[in-house]
C-alpha positions as CSV (number, residue, x, y, z in Angstrom):
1,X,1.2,-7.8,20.3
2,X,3.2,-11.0,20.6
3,X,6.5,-8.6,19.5
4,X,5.4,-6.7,22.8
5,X,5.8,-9.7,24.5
6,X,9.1,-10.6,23.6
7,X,10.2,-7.2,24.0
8,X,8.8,-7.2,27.4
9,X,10.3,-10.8,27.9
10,X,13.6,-9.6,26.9
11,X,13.5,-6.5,29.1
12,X,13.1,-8.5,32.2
13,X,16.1,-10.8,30.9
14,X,19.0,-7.7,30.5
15,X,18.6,-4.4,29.4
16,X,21.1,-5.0,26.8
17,X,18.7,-7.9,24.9
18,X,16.0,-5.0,25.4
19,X,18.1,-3.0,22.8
20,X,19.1,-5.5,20.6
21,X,15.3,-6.3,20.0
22,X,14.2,-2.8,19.8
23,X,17.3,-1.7,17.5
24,X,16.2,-4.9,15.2
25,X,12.9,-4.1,15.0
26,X,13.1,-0.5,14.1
27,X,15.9,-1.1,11.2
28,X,13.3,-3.7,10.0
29,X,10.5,-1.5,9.8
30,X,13.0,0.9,7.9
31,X,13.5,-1.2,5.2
32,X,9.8,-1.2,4.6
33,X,9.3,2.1,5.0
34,X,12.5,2.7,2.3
35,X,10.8,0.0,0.0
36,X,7.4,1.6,0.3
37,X,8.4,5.6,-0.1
38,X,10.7,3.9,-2.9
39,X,8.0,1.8,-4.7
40,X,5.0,5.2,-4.4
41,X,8.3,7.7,-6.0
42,X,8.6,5.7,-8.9
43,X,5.0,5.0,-9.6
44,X,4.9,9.0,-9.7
45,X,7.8,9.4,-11.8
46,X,6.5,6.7,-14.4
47,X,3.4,8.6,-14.7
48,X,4.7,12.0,-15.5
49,X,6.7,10.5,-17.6
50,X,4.2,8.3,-19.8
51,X,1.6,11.7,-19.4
52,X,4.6,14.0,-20.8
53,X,5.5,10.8,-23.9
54,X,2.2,9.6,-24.8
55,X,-0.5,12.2,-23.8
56,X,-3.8,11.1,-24.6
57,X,-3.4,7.9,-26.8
58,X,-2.2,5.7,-24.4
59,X,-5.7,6.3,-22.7
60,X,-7.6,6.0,-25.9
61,X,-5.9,2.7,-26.9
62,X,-7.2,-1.0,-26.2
63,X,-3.2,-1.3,-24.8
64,X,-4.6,0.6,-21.6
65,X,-6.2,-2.3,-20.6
66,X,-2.8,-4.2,-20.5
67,X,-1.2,-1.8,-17.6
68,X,-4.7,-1.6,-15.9
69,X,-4.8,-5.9,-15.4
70,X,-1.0,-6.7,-15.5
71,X,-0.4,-5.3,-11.8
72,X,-3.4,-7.1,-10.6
73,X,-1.6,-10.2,-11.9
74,X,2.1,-9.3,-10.6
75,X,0.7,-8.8,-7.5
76,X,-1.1,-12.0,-7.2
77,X,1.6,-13.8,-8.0
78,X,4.0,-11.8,-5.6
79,X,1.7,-12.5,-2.9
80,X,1.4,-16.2,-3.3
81,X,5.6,-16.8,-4.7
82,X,6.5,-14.9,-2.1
83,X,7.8,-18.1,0.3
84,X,10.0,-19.5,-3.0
85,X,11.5,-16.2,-4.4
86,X,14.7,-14.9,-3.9
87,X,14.9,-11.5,-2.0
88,X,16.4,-9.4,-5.2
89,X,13.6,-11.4,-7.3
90,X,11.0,-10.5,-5.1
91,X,12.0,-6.9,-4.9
92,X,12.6,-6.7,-8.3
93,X,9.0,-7.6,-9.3
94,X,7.6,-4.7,-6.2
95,X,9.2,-2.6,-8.4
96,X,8.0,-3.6,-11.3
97,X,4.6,-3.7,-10.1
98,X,5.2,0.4,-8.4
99,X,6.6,1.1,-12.5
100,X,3.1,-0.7,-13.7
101,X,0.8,1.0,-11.6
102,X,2.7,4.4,-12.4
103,X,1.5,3.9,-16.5
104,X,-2.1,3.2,-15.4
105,X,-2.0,6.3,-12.8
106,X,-0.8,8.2,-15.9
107,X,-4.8,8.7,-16.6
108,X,-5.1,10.7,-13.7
109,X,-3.3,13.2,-15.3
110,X,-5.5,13.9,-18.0
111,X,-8.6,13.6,-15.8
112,X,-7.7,15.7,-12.8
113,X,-6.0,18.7,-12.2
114,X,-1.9,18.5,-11.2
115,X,-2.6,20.8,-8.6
116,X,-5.4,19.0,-6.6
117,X,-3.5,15.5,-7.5
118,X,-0.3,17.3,-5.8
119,X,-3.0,18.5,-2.6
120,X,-4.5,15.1,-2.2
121,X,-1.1,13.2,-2.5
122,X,0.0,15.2,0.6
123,X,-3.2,14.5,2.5
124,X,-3.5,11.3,1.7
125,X,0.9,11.1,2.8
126,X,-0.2,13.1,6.5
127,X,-3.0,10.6,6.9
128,X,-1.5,7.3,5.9
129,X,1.6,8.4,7.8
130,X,-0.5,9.2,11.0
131,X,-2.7,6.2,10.8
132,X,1.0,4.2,10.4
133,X,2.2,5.3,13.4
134,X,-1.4,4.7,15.4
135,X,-1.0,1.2,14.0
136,X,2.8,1.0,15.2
137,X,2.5,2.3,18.8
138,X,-1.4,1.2,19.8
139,X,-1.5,-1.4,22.4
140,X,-5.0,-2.1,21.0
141,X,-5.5,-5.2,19.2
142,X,-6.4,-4.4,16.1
143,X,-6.7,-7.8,14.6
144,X,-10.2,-8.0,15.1
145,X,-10.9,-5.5,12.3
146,X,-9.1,-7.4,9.6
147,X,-12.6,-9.8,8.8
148,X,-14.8,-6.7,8.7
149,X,-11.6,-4.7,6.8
150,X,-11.4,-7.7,4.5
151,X,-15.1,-7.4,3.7
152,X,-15.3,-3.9,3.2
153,X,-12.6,-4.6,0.7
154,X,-14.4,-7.6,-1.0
155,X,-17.9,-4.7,-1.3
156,X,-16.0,-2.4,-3.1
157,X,-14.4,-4.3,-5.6
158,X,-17.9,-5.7,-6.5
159,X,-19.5,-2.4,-6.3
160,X,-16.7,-1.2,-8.6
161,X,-17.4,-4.0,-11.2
162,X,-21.2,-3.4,-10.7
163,X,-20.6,0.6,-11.0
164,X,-18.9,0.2,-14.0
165,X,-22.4,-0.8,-16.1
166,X,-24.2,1.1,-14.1
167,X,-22.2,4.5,-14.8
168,X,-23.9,5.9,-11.4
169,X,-22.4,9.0,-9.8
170,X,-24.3,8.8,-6.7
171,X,-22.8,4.8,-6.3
172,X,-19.0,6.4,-7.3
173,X,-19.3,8.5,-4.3
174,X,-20.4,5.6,-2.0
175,X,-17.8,3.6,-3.3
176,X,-14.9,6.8,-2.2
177,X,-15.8,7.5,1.2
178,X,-16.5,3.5,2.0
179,X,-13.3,3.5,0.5
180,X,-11.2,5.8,2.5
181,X,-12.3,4.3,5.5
182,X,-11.6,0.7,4.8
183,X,-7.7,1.8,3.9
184,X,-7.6,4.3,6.0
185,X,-8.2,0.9,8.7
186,X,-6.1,-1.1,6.6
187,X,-3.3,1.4,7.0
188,X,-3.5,0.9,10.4
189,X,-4.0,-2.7,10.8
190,X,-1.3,-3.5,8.4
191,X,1.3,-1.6,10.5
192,X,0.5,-3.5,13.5
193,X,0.6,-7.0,11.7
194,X,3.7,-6.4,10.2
195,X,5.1,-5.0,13.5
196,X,4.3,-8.6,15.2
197,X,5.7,-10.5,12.1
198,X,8.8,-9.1,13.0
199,X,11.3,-12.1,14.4
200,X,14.6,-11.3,15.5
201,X,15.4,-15.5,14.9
202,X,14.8,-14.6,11.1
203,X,17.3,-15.1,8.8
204,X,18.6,-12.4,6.1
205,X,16.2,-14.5,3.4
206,X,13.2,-14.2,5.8
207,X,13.3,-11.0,7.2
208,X,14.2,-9.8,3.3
209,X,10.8,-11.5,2.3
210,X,8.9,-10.3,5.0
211,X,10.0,-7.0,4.7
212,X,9.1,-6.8,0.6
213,X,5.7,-8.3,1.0
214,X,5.2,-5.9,3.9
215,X,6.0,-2.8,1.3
216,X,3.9,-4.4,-0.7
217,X,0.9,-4.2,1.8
218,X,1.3,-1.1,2.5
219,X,2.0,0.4,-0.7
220,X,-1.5,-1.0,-2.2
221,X,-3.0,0.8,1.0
222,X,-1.8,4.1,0.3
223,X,-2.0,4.0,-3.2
224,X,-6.1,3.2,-3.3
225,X,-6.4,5.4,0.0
226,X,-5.2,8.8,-2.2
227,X,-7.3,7.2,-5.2
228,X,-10.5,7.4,-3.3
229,X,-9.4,10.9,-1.7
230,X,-8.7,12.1,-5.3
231,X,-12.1,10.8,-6.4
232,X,-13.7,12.9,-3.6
233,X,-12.4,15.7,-3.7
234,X,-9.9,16.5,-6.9
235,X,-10.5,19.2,-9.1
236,X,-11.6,17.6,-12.4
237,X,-9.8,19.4,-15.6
């Protein structure tokens, strides 16, 4: 909201600073849109790939484990380097991290259909995308969801780890539709936050970080928001 402010500040300063902001903000949000789409194609990529090279061994194998915790620690430390890295560094290690997640992904391959993956990847693209631009033109705040978001989040991963003892089908399902709401929110949320983080003061350096993290955010939103729509409703092989 404060970036509506300063656009509406601006606007009653000269139409001319009006543009300036607006044409700013829009090629920021661009280049996290670019970094996103770019950073969700080559996580699909690397899975075909390791699916068509390794088949079923790589999700026999202890190794598994390896790709399934290594982006949870990349992205850790992205999120909390994030202030001391270098642009290139920073979006060197996104990438990464999309290339990770792509060989752990690969075991949806062998456990759902390509046809339903390929049907919810494009519902979960219309609904992410829809939700994105709700976030991006709302005048709502939305910041008042991000606790209750945040906790939603914070219940699944526990029921996840609890779920994963317990083996229970009826809790799986819980855990999906819980889930699809609570990104499906995110989605939303996170446009609108990264809308007001923009500053047209920023340097190259700050805007480049702000706009990798940002991918970042959003990326981990529609990634878990087609994995819960996949667990709903894919066609199991």
């Amino acid at each position: 909201m404060s970036n509506y402010d300063q656009n509406l500040a601006a606007s009653s300063a000269g139409g001319g600073d009006t543009i300036a902001v607006d044409t700013g903000l829009r090629d920021y949000m661009l280049r996290i849109y670019n970094y996103m789409a770019a950073g969700v194609g080559l996580t699909a990529v690397v899975a075909w790939l390791t699916y068509q090279l390794t088949g079923p061994a790589l999700l026999e194998s202890p190794l598994m484990w390896v790709f399934i915790l290594a982006p949870l620690a990349l992205v850790f430390f992205i999120g909390s380097r994030i202030d001391t890295l270098s642009v290139s560094t920073a979006r060197l290690l996104f990438f990464i991290y999309a290339a990770l997640v792509g060989v752990s992904l690969s075991t949806l391959l062998h456990i759902y259909t390509s046809a339903s993956i390929t049907r919810v990847f494009f519902i979960a693209a219309a609904t992410f995308g829809a939700l994105s631009v709700f976030g991006y033109t709302t005048r709502r705040d939305l910041s008042r969801l991000g606790t209750f978001l945040f906790m939603g989040l914070i219940g699944i991963i526990i029921a996840t780890v609890v779920n994963l003892f317990l083996e229970s089908s009826g809790l799986d399902w819980l855990i999906s539709v819980v889930g699809v709401g609570v990104f499906a929110g995110l989605t939303a949320y996170d446009t609108q936050r990264i809308k007001t983080m923009y500053d047209g003061r920023d340097d190259e350096t700050s805007a480049g970080r702000k706009s990798v993290i940002s991918a970042l955010s959003l990326y981990l939103n529609f990634i878990n928001l087609f994995m819960m729509l996949l667990r709903l409703t894919g066609g199991r092989r």
